[in-house]
N, C-alpha and C positions, 0 to 999 in steps of 0.2 A: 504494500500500500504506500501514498505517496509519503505519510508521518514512517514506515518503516516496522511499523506497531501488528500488521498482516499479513501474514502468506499466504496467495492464493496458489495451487499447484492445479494442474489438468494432470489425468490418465486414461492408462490405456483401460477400465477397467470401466468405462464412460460416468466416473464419479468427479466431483467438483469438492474441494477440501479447501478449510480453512483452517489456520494454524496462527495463536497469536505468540509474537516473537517476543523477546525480551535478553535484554542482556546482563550477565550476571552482576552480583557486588565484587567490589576491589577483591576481594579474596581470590576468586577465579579471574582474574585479570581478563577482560575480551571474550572469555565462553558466553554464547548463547543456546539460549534454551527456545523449544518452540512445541507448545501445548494444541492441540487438536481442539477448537472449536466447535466444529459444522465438518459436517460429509453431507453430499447432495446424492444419494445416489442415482442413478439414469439420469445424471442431467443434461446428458445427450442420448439419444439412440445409436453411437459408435461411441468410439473412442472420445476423452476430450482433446483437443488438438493445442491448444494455447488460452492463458487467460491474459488481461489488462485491464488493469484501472485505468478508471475515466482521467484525463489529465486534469481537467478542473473542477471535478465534483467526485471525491476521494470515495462517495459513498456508493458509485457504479461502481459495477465490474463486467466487463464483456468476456464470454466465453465462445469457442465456434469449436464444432465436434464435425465428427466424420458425416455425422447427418445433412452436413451445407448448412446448417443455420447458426447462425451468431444470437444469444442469446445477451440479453441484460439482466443483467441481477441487484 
């Protein structure tokens, strides 16, 4: 996401995941951690192919799957 705070990932498994990121305290210097949200499962009828947030409205995300269709979320 564009604050860096979520991960969207696509797979081949046509499931849509979200994962929010976070990075550790000074003890583990620069480890990040990323906890599982949201699974969308069939959020395509194929595969997911690619996701992206919206450049200016952080609260879209576009998805397009093997089905031809670009999806908003």
């Amino acid at each position: 996401s564009p604050d860096a705070s979520l991960l969207a990932t696509a797979a081949a498994d046509d499931a849509l995941r979200l994962f929010h990121i976070a990075t550790a305290a000074a003890a583990d210097a620069g480890a990040v951690t990323g906890r599982l949200l949201l699974t969308h499962e069939r959020a395509h009828a194929g595969d997911v192919n690619c996701v992206r947030w919206h450049p200016l409205r952080p609260d879209l995300l576009a998805s397009c799957g093997d089905d031809n269709l670009v999806k908003i979320w």
